[in-house]
C-alpha positions as CSV (number, residue, x, y, z in Angstrom):
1,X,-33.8,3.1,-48.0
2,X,-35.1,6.3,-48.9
3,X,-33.7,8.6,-45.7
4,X,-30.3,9.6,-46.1
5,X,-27.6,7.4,-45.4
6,X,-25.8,7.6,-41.7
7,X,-22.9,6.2,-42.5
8,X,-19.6,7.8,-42.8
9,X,-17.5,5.4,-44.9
10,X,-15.4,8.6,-45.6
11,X,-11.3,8.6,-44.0
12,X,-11.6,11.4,-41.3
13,X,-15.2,12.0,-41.3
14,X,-17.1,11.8,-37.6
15,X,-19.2,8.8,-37.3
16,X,-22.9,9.1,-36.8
17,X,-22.2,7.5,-33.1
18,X,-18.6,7.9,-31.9
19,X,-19.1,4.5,-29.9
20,X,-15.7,2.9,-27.5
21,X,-13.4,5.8,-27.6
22,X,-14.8,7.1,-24.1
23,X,-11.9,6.3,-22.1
24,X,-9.0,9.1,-24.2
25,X,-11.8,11.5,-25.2
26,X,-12.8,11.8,-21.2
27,X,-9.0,11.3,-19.9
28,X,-7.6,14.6,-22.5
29,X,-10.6,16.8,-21.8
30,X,-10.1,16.0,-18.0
31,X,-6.5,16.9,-18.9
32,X,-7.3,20.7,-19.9
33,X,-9.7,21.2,-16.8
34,X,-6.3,20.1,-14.2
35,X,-3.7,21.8,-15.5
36,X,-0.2,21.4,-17.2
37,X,0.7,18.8,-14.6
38,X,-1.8,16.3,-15.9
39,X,0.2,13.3,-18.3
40,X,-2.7,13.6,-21.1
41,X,-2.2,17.6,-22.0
42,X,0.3,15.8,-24.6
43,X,-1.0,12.3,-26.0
44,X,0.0,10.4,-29.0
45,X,-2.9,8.1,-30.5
46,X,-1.3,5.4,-32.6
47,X,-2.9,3.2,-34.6
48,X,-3.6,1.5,-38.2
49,X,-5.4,3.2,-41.2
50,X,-9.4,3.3,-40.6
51,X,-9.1,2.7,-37.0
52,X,-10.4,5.9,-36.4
53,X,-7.8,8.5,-34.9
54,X,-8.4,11.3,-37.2
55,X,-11.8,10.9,-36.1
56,X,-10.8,11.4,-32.7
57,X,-8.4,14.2,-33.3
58,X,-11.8,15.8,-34.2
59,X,-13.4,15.0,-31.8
60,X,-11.0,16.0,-28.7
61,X,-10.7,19.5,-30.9
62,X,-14.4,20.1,-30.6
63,X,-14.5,19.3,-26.6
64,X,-11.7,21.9,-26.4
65,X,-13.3,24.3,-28.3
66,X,-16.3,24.1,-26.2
67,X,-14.9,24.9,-23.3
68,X,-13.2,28.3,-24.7
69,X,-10.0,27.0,-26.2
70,X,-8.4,27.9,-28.7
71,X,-7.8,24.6,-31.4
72,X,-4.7,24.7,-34.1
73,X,-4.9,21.7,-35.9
74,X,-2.7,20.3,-39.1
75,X,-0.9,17.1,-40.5
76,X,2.7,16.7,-40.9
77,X,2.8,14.8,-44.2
78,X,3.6,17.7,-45.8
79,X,6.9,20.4,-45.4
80,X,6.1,23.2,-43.2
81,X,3.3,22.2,-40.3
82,X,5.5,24.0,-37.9
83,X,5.3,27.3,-40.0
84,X,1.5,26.6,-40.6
85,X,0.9,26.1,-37.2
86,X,3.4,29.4,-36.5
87,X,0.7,31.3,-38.4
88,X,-2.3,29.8,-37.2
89,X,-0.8,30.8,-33.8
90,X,0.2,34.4,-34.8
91,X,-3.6,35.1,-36.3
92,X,-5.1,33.9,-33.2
93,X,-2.8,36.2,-31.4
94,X,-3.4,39.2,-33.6
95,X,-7.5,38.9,-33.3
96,X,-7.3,38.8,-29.6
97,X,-4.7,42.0,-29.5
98,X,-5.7,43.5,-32.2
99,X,-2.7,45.1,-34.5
100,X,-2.3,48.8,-34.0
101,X,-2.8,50.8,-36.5
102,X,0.8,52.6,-37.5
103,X,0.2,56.6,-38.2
104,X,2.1,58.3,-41.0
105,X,2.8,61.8,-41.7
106,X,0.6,62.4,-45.0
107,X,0.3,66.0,-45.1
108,X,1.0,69.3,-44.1
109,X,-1.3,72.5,-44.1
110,X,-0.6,75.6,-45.3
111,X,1.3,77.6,-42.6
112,X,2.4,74.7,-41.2
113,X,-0.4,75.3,-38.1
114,X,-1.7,71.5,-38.5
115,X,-0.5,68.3,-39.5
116,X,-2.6,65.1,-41.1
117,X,-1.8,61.8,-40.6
118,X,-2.8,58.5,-42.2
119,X,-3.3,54.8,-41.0
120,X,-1.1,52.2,-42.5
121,X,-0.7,47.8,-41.8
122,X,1.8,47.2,-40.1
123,X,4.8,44.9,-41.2
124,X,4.1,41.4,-41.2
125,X,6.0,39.8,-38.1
126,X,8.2,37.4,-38.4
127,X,6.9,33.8,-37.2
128,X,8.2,32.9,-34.0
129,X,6.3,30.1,-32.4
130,X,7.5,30.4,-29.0
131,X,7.1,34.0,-28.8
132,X,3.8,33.8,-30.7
133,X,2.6,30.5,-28.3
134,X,3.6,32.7,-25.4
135,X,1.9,36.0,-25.3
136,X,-1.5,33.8,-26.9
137,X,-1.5,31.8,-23.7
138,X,-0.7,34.7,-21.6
139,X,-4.0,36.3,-22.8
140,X,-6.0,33.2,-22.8
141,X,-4.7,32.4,-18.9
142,X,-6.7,35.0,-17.4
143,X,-10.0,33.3,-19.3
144,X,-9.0,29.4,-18.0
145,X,-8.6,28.9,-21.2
146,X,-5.9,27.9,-23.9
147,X,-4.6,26.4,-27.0
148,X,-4.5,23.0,-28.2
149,X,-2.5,21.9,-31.2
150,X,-3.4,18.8,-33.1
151,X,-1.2,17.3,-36.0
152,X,-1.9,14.5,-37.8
153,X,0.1,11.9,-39.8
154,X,2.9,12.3,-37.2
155,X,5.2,9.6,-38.7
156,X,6.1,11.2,-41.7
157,X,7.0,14.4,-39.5
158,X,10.1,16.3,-41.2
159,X,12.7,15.3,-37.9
160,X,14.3,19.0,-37.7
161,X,10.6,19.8,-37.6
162,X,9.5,17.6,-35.1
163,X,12.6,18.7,-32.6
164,X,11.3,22.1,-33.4
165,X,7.6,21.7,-32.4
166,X,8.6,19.6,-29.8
167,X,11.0,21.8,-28.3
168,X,8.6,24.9,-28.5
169,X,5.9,23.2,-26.6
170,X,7.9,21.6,-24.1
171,X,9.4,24.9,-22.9
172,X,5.8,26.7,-22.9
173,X,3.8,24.5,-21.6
174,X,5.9,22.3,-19.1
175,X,8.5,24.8,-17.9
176,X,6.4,28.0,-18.4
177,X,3.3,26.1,-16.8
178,X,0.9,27.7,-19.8
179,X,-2.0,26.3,-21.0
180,X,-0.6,24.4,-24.0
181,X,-1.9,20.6,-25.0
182,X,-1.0,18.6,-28.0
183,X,-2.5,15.4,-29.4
184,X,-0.5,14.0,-32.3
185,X,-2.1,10.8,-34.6
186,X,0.6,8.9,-36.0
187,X,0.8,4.7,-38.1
188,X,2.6,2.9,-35.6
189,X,5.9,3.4,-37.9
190,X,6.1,6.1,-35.7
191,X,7.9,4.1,-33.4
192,X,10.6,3.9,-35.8
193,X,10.6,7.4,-37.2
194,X,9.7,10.3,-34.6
195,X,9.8,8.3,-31.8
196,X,12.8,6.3,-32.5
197,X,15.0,9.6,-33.0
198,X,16.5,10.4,-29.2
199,X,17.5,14.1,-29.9
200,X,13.2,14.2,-29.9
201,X,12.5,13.5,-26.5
202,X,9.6,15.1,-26.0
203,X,6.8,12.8,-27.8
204,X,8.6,9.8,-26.4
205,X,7.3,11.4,-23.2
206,X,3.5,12.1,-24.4
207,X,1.0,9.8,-23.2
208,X,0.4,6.9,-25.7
209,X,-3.0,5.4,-26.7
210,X,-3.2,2.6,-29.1
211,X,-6.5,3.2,-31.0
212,X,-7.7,-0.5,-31.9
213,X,-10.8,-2.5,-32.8
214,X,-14.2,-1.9,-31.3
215,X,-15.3,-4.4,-28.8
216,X,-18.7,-6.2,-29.8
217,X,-20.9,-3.9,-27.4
218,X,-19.5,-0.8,-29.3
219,X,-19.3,-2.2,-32.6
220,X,-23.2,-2.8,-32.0
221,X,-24.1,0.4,-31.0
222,X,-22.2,1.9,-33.8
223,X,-24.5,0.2,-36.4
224,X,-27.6,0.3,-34.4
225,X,-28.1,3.7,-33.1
226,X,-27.3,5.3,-36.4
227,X,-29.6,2.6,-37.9
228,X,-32.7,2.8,-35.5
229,X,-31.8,7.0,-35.4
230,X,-33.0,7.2,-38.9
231,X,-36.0,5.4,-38.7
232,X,-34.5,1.9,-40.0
233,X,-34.6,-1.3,-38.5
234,X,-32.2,-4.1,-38.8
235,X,-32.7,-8.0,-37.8
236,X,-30.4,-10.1,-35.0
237,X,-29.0,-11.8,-37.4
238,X,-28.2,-9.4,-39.7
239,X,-26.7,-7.3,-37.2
240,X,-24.7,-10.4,-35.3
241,X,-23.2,-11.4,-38.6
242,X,-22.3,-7.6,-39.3
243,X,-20.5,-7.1,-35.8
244,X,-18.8,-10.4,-36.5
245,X,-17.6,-9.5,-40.1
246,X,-16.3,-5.9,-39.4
247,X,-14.2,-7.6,-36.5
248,X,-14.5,-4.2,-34.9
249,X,-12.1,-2.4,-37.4
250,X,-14.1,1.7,-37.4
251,X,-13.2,1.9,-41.1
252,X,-15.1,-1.5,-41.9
253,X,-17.9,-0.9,-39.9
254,X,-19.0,2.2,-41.3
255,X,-18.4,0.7,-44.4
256,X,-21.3,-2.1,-44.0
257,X,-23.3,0.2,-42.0
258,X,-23.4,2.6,-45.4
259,X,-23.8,-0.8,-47.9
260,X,-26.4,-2.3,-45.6
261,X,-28.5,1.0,-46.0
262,X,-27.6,1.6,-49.4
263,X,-29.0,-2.1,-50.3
264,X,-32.3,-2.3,-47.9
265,X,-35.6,-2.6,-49.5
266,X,-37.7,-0.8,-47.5
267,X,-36.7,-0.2,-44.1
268,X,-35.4,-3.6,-43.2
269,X,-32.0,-4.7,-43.4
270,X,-32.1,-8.6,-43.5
271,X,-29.3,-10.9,-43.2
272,X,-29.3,-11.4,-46.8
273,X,-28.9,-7.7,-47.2
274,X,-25.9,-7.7,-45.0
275,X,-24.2,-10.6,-46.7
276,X,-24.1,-8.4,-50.0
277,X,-22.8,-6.0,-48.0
278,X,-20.2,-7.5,-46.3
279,X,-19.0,-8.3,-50.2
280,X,-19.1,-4.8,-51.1
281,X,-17.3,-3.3,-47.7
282,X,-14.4,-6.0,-48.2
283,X,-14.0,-5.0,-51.8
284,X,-14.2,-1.6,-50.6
285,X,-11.4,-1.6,-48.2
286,X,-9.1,-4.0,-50.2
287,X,-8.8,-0.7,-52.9
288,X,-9.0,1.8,-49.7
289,X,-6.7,0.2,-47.1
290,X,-4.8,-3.0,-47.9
291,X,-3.8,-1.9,-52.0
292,X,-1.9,1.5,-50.2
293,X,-0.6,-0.7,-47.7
294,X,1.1,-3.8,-49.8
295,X,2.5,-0.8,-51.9
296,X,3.9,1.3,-49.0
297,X,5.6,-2.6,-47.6
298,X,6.6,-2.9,-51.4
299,X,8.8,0.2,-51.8
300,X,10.4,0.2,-47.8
């Protein structure tokens, strides 16, 4: 077709049409409106490659952000989140306080009947999540607002690191009552990594959602919409056969959403366009998905 593509066959990219996720997306933002007591201000979303949690990491950040807070968000698969998100933390805090200036003797006049003085930065502070988490949500309290922290890729969390972060945002949010939330995205490996470790007994307390397949009412509307959105059409039984194939896996579907676009001539997508694209989506994901995956099992 010649309109651009809808599609997002891209790991962590939105979806044209975020369809079946309702239920977490409205339980979390629900969460920051009640207050620290709610169970979802600290949720874990668990679930296999392409089914979309990254996706909805993004997406509970941009509610948040719409309703004033403040949104921190990295991936652990990498050393030093807890140090990324200690300076993400500490720059937030610095543009709402704004760092005073330091004055320094710089002259003197002749006589000595005056005195001139000089602005200089002040020292970098030392990073101190707690502290930094702190006074940040004591200054975004009196707005009803606050800060949610979102890591990614929580399995292959550094452990000392994990205790850390956990620790940190189990003291200010549940015993200091400030507005603090945290959604983590994690394989389900997790369960025998971060979750499995009993000195870390704060995520084992988070609420859990397993992020699965689409049922075939979302799965539809998530080809569909886009489809019809752009000014395409596609048949029944191009479309039955497409919900069928993608067995409701996110990663899949976007996938023969885009190849089913890609392949229309015109602005039809017929069941013999969606067969080709089926082919191409499944070769697709056997290099994306399933060739990481038998190469992950092979080295454990």
């Amino acid at each position: 077709m010649t309109s651009p593509n809808p599609f997002a066959p891209t790991f962590g990219a939105s979806p044209p049409l975020l369809a079946g996720r309702d239920k977490p997306i409205h339980n979390i933002t629900t969460a920051l409106e009640s207050g620290p007591n709610h169970p979802d201000r600290t949720v874990i979303f668990t679930g296999m490659r392409g089914s979309g949690k990254t996706v909805l990491l993004n997406e509970v950040e941009d509610r948040a952000q719409q309703k004033g807070w403040i949104a921190i968000s990295h991936d652990a698969s990498t050393p030093g989140f807890v140090d990324r998100v200690a300076r993400d933390t500490d720059r937030e805090l610095e543009e709402l306080e704004g760092p005073p200036p330091i004055k320094r003797l710089s002259g003197v006049e002749a006589g000595g009947f005056g005195v001139e003085f000089e602005n200089v930065p002040p020292e970098p502070r030392t990073l101190d999540l707690r502290h930094s988490l702190t006074e940040l949500t004591n200054r975004l309290v009196q707005h009803s607002t606050g800060v949610l922290i979102t890591i990614d890729e929580l399995q292959n969390a550094d452990r000392t690191e994990a205790r850390v972060l956990g620790s940190v945002i189990q003291h200010v949010a549940r015993r200091q009552a400030k507005p603090v939330a945290f959604v983590g995205a994690a394989l389900p490996s997790i369960e025998d990594t971060i979750l499995a470790d009993q000195a870390i007994t704060f995520f084992q307390r988070c609420s859990r959602y397993e992020i699965g397949p689409l049922d075939p009412t979302a799965t539809r509307a998530a080809l569909v919409v886009p489809i019809n959105d752009q000014g395409g059409f596609i048949t029944t039984d191009a479309l039955n056969l497409a919900v069928k194939e993608s067995r409701g896996y996110p990663f899949v579907v976007q996938l023969i959403g885009f190849h089913m676009w890609e392949l229309a001539d015109g602005q039809e997508i017929t069941q013999e366009v969606a067969v080709s694209a089926i082919d191409e989506a499944n070769n697709r994901f056997a290099t994306a998905i399933m060739g990481p995956t038998w190469r992950q099992l092979s080295k454990a």
